[in-house]
LUMDRENLUM-909221 format. One record per residue (C-alpha): y, z, x; residue in one letter. Coordinates in pm, whole numbers, plus 50000, padded with zeros to 5 digits. Last residue first. Example, Ala and Ser with C-alpha at 12.3 -4.5 7.8 and 13.67 -1.06 7.14 Angstrom:
498945071451367s 495505078051230a 
# end
This chain:
564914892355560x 562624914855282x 561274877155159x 559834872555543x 557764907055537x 556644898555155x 555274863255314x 553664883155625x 552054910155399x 550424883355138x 549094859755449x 547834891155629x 545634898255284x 545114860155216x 543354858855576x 541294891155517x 540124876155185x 538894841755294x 537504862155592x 535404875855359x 534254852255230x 533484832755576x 530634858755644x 529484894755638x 528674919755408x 528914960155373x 532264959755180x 534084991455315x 536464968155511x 537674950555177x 538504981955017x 540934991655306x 541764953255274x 542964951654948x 545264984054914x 546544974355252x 547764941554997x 548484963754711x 550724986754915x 552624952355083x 552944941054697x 554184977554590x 557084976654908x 558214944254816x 558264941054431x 560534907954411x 558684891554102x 556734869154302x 555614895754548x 554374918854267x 552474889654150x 550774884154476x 549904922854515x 548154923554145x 546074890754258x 545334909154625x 544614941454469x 542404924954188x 540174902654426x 539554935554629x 537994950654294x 536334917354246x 534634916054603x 533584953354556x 531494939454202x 530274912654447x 529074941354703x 527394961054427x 527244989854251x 530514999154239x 531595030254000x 534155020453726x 537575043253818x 539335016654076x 537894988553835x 539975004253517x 543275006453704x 542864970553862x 542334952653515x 545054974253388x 547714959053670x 546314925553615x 547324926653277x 550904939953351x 550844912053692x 550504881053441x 553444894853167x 555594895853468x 554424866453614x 554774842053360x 554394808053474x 552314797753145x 549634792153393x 549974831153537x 550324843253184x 546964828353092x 545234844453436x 546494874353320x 544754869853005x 541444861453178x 541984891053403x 542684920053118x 539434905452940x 537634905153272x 538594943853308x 537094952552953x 533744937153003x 533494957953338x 534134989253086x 531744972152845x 529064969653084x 529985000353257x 528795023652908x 530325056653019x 533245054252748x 531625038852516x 533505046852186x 536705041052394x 535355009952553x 533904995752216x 537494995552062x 539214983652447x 536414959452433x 537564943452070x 541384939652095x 540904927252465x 538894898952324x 541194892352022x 543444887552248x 541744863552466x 541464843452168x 544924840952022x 546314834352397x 544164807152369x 545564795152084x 548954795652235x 547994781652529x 546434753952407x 546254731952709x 542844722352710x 541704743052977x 543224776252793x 541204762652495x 538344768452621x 539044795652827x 539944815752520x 537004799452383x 534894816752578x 536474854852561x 536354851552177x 532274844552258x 532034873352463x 534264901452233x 531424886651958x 528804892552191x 530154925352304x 530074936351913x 526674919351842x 525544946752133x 526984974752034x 525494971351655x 527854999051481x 529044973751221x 525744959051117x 526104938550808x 529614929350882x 528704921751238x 526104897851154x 529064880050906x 531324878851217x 528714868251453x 527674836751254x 531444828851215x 532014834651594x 529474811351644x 530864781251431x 534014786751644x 532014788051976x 530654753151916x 533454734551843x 535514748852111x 532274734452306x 532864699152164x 536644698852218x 535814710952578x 532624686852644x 533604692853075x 529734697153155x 530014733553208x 531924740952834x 529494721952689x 526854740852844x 528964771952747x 528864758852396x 525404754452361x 524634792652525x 526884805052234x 524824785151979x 521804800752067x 523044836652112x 523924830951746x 521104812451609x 518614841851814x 520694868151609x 520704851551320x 516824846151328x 516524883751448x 518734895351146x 516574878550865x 518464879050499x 519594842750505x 515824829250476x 515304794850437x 518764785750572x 518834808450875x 515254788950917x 517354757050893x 519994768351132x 517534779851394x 515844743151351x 519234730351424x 520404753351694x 517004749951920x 517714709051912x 521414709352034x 519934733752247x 517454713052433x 519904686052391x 522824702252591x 520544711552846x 519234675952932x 522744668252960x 523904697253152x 521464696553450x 523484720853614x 520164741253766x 520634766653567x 521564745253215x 518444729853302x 516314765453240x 518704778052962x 518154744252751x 514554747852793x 514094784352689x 515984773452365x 513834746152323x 510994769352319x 512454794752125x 513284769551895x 509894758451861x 508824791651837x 510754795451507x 509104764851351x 505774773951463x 506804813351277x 508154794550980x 504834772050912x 506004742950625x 505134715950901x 501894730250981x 499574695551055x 502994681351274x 503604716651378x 500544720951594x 501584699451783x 505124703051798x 504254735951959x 502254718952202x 504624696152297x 507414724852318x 505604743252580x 504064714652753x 508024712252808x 508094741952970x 504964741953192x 506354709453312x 509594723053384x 508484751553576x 505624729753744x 509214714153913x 511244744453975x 508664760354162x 509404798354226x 511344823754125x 513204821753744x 512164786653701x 507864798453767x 509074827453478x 510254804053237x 507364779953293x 504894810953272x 506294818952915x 506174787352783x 502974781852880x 501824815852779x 503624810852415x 501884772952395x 498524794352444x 499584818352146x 499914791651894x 496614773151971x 494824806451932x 496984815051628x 496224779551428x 492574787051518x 490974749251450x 490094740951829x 487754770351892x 486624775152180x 488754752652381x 491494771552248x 490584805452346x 490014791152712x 493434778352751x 494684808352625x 492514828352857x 493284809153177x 497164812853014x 497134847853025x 495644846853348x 498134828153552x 501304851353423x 498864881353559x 498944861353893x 502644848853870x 503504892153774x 501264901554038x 502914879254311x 506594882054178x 506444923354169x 509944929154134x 509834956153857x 510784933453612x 507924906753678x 505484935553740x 506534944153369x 506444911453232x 502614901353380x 501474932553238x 502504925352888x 500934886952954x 498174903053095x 497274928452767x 498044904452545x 495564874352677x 492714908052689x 493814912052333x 493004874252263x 489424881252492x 488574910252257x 489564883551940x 487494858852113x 483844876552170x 481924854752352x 482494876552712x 480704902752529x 480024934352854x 482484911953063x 484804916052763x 484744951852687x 485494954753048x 488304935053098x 489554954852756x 489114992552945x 490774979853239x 493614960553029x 494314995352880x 494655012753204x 496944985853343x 499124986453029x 499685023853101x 500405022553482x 503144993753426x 505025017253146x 504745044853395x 506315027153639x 508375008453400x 509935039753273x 513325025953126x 512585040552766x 511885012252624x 508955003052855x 507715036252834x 507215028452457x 505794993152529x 503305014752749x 502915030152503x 501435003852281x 499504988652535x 497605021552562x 497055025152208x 495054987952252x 492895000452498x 492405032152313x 491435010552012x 489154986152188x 487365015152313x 486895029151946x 485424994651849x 483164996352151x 481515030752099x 479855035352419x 481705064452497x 480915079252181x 482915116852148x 485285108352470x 485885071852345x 487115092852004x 489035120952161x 491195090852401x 491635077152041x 493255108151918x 495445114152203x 496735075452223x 497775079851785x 499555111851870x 501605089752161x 501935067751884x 503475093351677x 505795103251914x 507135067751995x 507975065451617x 509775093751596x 511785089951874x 512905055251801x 514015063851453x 515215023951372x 513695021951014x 511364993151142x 510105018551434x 509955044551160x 507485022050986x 505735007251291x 504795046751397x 503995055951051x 501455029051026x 500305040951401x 499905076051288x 498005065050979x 495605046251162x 494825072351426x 494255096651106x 491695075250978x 489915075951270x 489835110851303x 488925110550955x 485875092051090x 484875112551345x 484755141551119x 484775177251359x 487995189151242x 486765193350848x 488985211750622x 491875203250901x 491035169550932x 491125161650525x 494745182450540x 495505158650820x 494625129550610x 496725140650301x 499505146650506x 498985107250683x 498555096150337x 501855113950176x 503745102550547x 502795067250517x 503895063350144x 507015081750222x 507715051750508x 507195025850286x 509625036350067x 512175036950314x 510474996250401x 510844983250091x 511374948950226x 508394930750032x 506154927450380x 506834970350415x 505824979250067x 502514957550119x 501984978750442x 502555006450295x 500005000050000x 
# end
């Protein structure tokens, strides 16, 4: 019945279904604590209360209750250790948390649970190597592990993990040539090795992984045309495309992956207006369309593009206000087509844009106040209007926005040498400004300013020489304005 409440949207009352059975379950267990078979039950419940509060957004309750759900099944294997079914279940608890972990920033620990549950499911399937649905969690269980080595800089194991998921796929499909979801899941592995072979190794069996991504996809498509989730990963897949040429400047061929990612993302928007994730994906979509645009010199198409975006992240933002991360998208995309239109000589509706920009980070900034994304967010917003001022040739408005840029990057802790390079870049922009206008003595400050920062940068090389020589530049040309 939950889960039926869940598939129709009722997902609140979902969740009271899910906590009467798992009650009535416990009370079951606590009559009789020695019932394998309640346990069982119970392990259920806890993971259908798990996925319910998960839905709901209560993160902490639903990572407790699968770590309940782990504990019961590791009683269970230690009851009938040759109990299969129950094996598969603590295998399968076991990727679950370490999806928790995941979320929680723990990748060690996140790592060292999938690896125990891919253990137990390797050897569930050299013990019934026939058995597909073992050998489709064994494909989810190296494809988790494969992402986690991935983010925890482990390129070998994550490629060799990446490998293996799509051995089994492969395999899975050859099997069995009608099963819609083995077919689906081997164009995922594809996809997903391609994107991971662009990100750090071979460019070229990147791109032919990808596209065998979308090929197979359309595949399947052409005898599934009505099927919403081959539809969605079709986008996906395009979408992945797109981002992959669009790395390596090869605009055109990114501009029509994502031309083609938008338009089926519009039509599932279409078939159902109610699903946030397909919105969201349209939206980050579209955004990474118009910054291709934007790259290959397409300005009037790329204003174009970020216009219909900001109307997709508007109406997401009216149906989740508090949503941080729709907000800095939307503060992003106003920050695009500022630029936009700043490089096609419409100042004042650029000026519009970048506004709107500041407008928005300085609201997330003061209910984020630790949050360096959005404080680093803010500073670019006080640059790229400066920068406005400074090609509207005015300097006094240009150095007041540069002035707050610099402020808020002196406070932000540095974590890395580029992040150093901007703070410098900030002193020397403010000090250049200050020399324009006739402030001496604060230019020549800004300038030392610059280069005490500069020599605490722990890199070498001709940029920073590029810095040191505009530094003694700067001083000398305020030196010869004081005579």
């Amino acid at each position: 019945m939950g889960n039926v409440l869940v598939r129709s949207g009722q997902v609140a009352e979902a969740a009271d279904y899910a906590d009467d059975y798992l009650e009535l379950i416990q009370k079951l267990i606590d009559a009789d604590p020695k019932d394998p078979g309640l346990k069982v039950l119970l392990s259920g419940a806890l993971n259908s209360v798990a996925g319910i509060q998960d839905r709901l957004g209560h993160r902490e309750e639903a990572n407790s209750a699968f770590e309940q759900a782990l504990q019961i099944n590791k009683e269970l294997v230690k009851i009938d250790p040759e109990n299969e079914s129950w094996q598969r279940d603590l295998a399968n608890a076991h990727h679950v948390m370490a999806t928790v972990w995941s979320e929680r920033g723990s990748l060690k620990r996140a790592q060292a649970e999938c690896q125990t549950g891919l253990d137990i499911m390797q050897s569930l399937v050299e013990n019934d190597p026939d058995n597909a649905y073992w050998q489709q969690d064994l494909f989810e269980h190296f494809t988790q592990l494969a992402s986690l080595a991935e983010e925890r800089g482990e390129v070998d194991k994550a490629e060799t993990a990446f490998r293996w998921a799509v051995e089994i796929a492969d395999r899975l499909v050859e099997k069995d040539w009608q099963n819609v979801d083995f077919k689906l899941d081997r164009a995922k592995a594809h996809g997903r090795l391609g994107e991971f072979l662009w990100d750090h190794t071979d460019n070229k069996e990147a791109e032919d992984q990808l596209v065998n991504h979308i090929d197979l996809v359309d595949e399947l498509l052409e005898n599934n045309p009505d099927n919403l989730e081959l539809q969605l990963e079709l986008a996906r897949s395009y979408a992945k495309a797109g981002r992959a040429f669009e790395s390596i400047d090869a605009y055109k061929d990114a501009i029509g992956a994502l031309e083609e990612a938008v338009e089926i993302y519009v039509d599932l928007v279409e078939t159902d207006p109610e699903n946030i994730i397909w919105q969201i994906e349209l939206t980050n979509t579209t955004f990474e369309l118009g910054c291709a645009l934007q790259d290959s010199g397409e300005l009037a198409q790329a204003e174009t593009a970020f216009e219909e975006d900001l109307q997709i992240s508007q109406r997401l933002i009216e149906q989740n206000p508090d949503a941080l991360d729709l907000q800095m998208g939307l503060a992003a995309t106003y920050k695009q087509l500022g630029e936009v239109r700043q490089e096609l000589g419409s100042f004042a509706e650029a000026h519009k844009a970048f506004t709107q920009n500041i407008l928005i980070n300085e609201r997330l900034a003061a209910k984020n106040a630790e949050d360096r994304d959005v404080r680093l967010s803010l500073c670019t917003s006080y640059e790229n209007l400066g920068g406005l001022f400074e090609a509207r040739a005015q300097p006094k408005e240009a150095k007041a926005e540069w002035t707050k840029a610099l402020e808020l990057r002196r406070v932000i802790i540095l974590e890395s040498a580029d992040e150093q390079i901007y703070l410098v870049e900030a002193c020397i922009r403010v000090a250049d400004l200050e020399c324009e206008v006739g402030e001496l003595d604060a230019a020549i400050d800004h300038f030392n300013e610059a280069g005490t920062y500069l020599e605490l940068i722990k890199k070498s090389g001709a940029e920073l020489d590029k810095y040191r020589d505009e530094i003694e530049s700067g001083i000398h040309r305020c030196q010869r304005s004081y005579s």
